[in-house]
C-alpha positions as CSV (number, residue, x, y, z in Angstrom):
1,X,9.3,8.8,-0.9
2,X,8.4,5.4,0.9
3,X,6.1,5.7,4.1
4,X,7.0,2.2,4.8
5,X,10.4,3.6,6.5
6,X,8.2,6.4,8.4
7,X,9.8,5.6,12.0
8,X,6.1,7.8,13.5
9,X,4.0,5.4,12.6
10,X,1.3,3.9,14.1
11,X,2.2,0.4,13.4
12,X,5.9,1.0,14.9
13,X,4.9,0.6,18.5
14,X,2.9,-2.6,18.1
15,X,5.6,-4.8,17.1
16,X,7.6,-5.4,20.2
17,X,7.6,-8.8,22.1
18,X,10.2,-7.8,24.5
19,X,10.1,-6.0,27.7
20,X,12.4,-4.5,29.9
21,X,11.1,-4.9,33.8
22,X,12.8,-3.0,36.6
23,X,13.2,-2.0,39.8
24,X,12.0,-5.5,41.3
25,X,12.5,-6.6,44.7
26,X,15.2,-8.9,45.5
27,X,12.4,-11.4,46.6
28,X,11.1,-11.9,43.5
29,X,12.4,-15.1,41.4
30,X,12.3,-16.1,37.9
31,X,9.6,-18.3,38.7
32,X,7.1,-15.5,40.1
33,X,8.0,-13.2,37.1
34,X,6.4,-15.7,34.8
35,X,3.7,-16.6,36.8
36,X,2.8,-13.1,37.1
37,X,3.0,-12.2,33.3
38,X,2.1,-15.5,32.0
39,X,-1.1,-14.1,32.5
40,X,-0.9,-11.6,29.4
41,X,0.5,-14.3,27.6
42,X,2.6,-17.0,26.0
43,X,6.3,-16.3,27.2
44,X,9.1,-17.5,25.2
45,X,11.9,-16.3,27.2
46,X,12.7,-14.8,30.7
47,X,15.8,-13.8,32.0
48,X,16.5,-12.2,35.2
49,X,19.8,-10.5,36.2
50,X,21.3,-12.1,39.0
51,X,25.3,-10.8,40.2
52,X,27.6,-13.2,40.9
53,X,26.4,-14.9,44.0
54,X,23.0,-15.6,42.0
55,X,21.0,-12.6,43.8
56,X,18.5,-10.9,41.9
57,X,20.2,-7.2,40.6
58,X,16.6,-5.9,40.2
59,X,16.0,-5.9,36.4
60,X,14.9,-8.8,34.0
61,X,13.6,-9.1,30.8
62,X,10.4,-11.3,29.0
63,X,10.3,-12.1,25.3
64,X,6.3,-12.5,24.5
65,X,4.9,-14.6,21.9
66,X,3.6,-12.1,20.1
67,X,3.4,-8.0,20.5
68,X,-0.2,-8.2,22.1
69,X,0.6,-10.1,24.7
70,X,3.6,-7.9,25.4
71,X,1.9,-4.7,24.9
72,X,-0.6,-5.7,27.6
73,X,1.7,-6.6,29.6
74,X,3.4,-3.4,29.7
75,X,0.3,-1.5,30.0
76,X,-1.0,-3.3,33.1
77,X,2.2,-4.2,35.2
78,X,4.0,-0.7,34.6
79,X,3.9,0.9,38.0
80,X,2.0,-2.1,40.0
81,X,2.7,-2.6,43.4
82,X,3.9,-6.6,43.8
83,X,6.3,-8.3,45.8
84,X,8.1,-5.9,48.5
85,X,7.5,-2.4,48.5
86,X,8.9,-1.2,45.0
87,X,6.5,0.1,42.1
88,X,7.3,-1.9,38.8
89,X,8.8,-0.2,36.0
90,X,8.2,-2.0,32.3
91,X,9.2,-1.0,29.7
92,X,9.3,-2.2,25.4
93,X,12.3,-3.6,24.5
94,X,13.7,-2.5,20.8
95,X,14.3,-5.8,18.8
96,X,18.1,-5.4,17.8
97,X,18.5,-6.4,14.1
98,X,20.4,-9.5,13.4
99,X,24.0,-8.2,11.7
100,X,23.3,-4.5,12.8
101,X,25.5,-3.1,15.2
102,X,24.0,-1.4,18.4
């Protein structure tokens, strides 16, 4: 039996580059987002969720560079204080296999 399937790993957690940010305050843009976690980091995508009249729904996502930036990220934003008065909530991001369904 393979180890290299062996979903406990160590290695597992280290490999993410996406993260999932909520609870954000509706004045917070796209552009503050990456300000704020361009420190950890080069970012190669940022996407936040805005409803149909292009207001912020509170949630976005950041694809890092590489898993180091994004797991400092995580560790140092989750449950900071920024903008407003809500506590950030980030989160890893599973990467979704190309051709697998969800």
């Amino acid at each position: 039996m393979s180890n290299d399937d062996n979903h406990g790993s160590s290695s597992c957690p280290s490999k993410f580059t996406s993260l999932y940010i909520a609870n954000l305050d509706a004045q917070v843009s796209e552009e503050m987002l990456i300000l704020m976690f361009s420190d950890f980091g080069k970012i190669r995508k940022s996407v936040l969720a805005k409803d149909f009249r292009g207001e912020s729904r509170g949630f976005a996502f950041i694809v890092f560079e590489n898993a180091d930036s994004a797991g400092r990220a995580m560790l140092h934003m989750n449950g900071r204080l920024i903008v407003g008065q809500k506590i950030l909530y980030v989160e890893r991001t599973p990467k979704v296999e190309e051709g697998r369904d969800i």
